[in-house]
TIBAKOL-388080 format. One record per atom (N, C-alpha, C): residue number from 1; residue in one letter; chain; atom name; x, y, z. Coordinates in Angstrom, 2 decimals, padded with zeros to 5 digits. Layout:
! TIBAKOL-388080
NURO bator timar marti loro       u       v       w
NURO   NUM     A     A   CA       X       Y       Z
...
END
This chain:
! TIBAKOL-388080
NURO bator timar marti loro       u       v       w
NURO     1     X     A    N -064.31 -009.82 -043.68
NURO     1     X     A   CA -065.26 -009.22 -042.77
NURO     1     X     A    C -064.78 -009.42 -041.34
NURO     2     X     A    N -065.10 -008.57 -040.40
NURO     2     X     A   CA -064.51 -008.35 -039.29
NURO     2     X     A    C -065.50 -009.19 -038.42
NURO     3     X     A    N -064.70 -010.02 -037.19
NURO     3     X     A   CA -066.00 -010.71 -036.88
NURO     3     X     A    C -066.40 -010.21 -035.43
NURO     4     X     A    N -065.96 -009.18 -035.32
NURO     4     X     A   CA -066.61 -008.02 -034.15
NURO     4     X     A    C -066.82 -006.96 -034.90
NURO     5     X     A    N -067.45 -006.04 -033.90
NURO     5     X     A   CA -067.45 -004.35 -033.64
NURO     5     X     A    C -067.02 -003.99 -032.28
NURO     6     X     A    N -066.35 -002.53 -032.38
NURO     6     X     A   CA -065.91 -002.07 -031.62
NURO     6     X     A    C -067.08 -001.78 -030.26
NURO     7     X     A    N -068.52 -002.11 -030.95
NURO     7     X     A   CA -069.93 -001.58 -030.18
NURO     7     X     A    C -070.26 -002.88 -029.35
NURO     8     X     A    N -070.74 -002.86 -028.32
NURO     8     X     A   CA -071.50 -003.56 -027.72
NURO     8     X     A    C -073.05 -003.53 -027.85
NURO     9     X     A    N -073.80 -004.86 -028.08
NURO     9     X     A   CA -075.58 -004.01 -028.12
NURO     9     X     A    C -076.25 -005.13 -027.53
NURO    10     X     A    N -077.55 -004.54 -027.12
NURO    10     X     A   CA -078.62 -004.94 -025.97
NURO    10     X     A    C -079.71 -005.15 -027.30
NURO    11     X     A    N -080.66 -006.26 -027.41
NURO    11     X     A   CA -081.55 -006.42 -028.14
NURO    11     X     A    C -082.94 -006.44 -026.99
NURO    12     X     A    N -084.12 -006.21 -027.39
NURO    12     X     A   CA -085.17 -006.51 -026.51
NURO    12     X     A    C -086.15 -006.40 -027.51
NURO    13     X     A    N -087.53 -006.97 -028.03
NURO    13     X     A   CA -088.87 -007.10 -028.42
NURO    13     X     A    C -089.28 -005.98 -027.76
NURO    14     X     A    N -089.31 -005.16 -027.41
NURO    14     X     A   CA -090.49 -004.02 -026.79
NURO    14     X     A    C -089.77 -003.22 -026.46
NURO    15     X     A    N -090.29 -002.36 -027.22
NURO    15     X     A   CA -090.39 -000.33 -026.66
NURO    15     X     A    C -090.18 -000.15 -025.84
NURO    16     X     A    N -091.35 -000.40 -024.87
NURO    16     X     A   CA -091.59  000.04 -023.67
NURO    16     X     A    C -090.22 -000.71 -022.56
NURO    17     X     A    N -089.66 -001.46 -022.90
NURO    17     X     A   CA -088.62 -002.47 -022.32
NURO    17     X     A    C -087.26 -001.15 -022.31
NURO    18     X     A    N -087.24 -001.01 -024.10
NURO    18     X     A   CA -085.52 -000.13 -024.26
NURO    18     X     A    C -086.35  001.00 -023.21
NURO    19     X     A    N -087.19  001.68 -023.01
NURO    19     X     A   CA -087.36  003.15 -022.91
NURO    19     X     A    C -087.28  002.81 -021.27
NURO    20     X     A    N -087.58  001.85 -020.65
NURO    20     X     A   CA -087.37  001.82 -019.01
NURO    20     X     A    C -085.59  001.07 -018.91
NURO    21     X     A    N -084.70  000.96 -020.17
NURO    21     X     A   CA -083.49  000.49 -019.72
NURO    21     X     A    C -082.97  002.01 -020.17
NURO    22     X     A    N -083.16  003.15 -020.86
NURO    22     X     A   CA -082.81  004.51 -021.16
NURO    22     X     A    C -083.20  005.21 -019.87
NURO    23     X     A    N -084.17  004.93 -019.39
NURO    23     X     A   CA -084.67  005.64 -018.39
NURO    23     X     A    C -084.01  004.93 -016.62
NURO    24     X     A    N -084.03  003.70 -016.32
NURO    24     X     A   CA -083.35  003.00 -015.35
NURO    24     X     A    C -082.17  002.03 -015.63
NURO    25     X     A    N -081.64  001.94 -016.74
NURO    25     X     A   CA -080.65  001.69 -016.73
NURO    25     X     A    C -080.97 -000.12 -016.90
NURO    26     X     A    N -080.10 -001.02 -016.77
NURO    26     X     A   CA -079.86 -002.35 -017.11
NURO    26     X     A    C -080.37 -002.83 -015.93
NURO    27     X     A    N -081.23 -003.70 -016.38
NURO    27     X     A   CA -081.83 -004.90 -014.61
NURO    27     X     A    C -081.67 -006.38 -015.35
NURO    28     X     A    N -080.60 -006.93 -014.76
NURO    28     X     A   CA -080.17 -007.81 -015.17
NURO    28     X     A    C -081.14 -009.30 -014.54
NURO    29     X     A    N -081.24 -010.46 -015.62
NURO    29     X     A   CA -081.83 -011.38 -015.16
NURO    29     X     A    C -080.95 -013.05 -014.69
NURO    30     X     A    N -081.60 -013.46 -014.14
NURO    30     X     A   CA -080.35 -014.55 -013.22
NURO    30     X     A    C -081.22 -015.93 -014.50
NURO    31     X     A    N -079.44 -016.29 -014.82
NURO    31     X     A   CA -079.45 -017.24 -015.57
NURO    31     X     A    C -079.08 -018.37 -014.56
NURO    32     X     A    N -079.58 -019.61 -014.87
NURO    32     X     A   CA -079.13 -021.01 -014.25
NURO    32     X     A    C -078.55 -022.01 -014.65
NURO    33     X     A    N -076.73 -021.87 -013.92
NURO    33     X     A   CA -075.86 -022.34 -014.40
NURO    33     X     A    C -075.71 -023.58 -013.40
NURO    34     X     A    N -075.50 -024.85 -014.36
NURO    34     X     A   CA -075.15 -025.96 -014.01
NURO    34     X     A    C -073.78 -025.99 -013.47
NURO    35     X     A    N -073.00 -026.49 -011.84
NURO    35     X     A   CA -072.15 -026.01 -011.29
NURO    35     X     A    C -071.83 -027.48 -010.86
NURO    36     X     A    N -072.80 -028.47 -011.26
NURO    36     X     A   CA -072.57 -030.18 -010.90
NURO    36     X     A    C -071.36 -030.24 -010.80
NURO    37     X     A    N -070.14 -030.49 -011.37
NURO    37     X     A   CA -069.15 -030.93 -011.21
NURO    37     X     A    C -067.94 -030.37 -010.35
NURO    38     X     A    N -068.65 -029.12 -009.71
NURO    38     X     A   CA -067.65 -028.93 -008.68
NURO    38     X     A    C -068.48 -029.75 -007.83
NURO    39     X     A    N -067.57 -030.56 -006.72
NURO    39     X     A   CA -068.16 -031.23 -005.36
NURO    39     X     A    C -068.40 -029.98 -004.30
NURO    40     X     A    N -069.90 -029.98 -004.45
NURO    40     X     A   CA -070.33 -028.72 -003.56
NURO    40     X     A    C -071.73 -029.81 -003.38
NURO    41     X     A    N -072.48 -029.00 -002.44
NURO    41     X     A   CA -073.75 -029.72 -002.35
NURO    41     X     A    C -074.99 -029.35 -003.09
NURO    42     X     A    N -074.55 -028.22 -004.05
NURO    42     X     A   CA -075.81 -027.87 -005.07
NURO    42     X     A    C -075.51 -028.65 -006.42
NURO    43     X     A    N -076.27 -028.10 -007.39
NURO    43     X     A   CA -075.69 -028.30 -008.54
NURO    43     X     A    C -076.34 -027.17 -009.43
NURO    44     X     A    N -076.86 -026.51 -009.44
NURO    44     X     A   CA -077.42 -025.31 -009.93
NURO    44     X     A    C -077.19 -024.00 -009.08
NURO    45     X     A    N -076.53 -022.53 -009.86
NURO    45     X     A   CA -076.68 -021.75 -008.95
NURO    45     X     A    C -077.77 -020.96 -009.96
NURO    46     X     A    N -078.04 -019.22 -009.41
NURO    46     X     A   CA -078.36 -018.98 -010.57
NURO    46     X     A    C -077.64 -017.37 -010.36
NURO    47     X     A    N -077.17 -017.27 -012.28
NURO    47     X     A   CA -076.40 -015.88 -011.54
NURO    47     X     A    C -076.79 -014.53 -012.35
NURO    48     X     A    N -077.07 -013.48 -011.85
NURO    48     X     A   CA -077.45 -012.19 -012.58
NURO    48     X     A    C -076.71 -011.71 -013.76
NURO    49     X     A    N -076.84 -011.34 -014.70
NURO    49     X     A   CA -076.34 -010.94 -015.93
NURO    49     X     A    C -077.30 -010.21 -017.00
NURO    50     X     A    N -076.72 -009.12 -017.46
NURO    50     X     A   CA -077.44 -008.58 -018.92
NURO    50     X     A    C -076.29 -009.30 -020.34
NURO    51     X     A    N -076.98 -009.88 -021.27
NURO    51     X     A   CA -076.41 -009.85 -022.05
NURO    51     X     A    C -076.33 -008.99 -023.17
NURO    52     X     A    N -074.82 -009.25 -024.20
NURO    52     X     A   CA -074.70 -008.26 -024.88
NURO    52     X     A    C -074.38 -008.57 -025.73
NURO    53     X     A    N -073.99 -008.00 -027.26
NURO    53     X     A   CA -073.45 -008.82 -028.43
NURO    53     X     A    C -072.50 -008.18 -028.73
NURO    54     X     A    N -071.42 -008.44 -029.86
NURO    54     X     A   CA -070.46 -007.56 -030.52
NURO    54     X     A    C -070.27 -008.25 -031.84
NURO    55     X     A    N -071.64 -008.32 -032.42
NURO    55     X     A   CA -071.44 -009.13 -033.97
NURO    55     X     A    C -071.17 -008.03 -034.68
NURO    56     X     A    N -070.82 -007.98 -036.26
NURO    56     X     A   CA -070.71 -007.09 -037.04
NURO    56     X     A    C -072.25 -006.26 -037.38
NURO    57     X     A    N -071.59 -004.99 -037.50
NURO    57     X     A   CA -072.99 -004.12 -038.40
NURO    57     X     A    C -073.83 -005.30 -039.22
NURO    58     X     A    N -073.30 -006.28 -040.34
NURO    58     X     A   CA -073.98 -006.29 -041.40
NURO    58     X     A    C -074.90 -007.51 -040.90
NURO    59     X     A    N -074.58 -008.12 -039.37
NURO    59     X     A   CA -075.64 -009.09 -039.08
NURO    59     X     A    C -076.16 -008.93 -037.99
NURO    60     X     A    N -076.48 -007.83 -037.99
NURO    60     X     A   CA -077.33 -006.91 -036.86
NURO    60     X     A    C -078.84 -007.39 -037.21
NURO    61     X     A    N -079.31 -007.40 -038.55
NURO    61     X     A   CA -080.43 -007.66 -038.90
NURO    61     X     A    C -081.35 -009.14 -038.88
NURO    62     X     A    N -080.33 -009.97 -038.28
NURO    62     X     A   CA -080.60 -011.60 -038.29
NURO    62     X     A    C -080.56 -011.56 -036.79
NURO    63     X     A    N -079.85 -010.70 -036.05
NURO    63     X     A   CA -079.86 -010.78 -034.62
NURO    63     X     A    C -080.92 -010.25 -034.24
NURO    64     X     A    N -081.43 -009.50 -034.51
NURO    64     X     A   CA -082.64 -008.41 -034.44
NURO    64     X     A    C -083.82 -009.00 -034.68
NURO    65     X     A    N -083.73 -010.01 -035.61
NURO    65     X     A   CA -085.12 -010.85 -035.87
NURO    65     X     A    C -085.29 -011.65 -034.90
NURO    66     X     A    N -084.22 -012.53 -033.92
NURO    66     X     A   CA -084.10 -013.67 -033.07
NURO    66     X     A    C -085.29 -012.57 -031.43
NURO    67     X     A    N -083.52 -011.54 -031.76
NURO    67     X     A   CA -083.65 -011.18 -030.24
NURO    67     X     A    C -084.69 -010.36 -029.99
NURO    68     X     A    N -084.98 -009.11 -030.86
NURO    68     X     A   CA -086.18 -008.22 -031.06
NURO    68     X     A    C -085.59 -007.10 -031.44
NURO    69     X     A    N -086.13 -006.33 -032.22
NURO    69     X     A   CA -086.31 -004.86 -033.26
NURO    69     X     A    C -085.36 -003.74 -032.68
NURO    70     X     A    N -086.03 -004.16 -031.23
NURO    70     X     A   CA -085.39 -002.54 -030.87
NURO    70     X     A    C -084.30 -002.67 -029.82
NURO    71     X     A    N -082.67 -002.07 -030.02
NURO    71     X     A   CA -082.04 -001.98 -029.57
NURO    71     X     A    C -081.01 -001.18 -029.16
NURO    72     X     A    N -080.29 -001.16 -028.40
NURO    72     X     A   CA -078.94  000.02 -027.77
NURO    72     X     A    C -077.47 -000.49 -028.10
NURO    73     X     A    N -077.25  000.36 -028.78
NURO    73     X     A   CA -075.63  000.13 -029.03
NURO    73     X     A    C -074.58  001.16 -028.14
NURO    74     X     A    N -073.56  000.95 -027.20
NURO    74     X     A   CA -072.58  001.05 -026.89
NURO    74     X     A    C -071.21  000.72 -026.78
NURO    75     X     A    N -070.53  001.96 -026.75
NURO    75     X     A   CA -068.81  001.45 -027.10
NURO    75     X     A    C -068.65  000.28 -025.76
NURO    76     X     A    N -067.39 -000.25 -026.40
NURO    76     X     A   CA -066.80 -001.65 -025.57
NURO    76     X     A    C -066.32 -000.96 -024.16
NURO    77     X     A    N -065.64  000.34 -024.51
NURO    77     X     A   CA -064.80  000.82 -023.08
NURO    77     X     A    C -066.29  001.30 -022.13
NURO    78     X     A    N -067.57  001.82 -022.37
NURO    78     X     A   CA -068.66  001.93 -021.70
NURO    78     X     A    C -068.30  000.64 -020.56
END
């Protein structure tokens, strides 16, 4: 079994969520990354990102239960 796909995909719990990322596109949310060990004077930044998956077709359905039902699949070169 292949342990990618050539697809990239977006999971979300709500309808209304995919139909405003079809309609406006990706609004990415800022994750907070621990940066402690560079000598800087923070230690947390936080940085914008959509995430995405590239598991196989056949465990789409275990991802789907975590992440939520309804989702968008696109090619990798997108």
């Amino acid at each position: 079994m292949k342990a990618r796909t050539k697809s990239l995909f977006h999971f979300t719990k709500s309808l209304e969520t995919l139909c405003a990322i079809l309609e406006e596109g990706f609004w990415p949310r800022y994750c907070h990354e621990y940066i402690g060990w560079i000598s800087i004077d923070t230690e947390f930044i936080a940085i914008p990102m959509v995430c995405f998956c590239d598991i196989p077709f056949s465990r789409l359905s275990e991802h789907a239960d975590f992440y939520g039902k309804f989702g968008i699949g696109m090619t990798q070169k997108w």
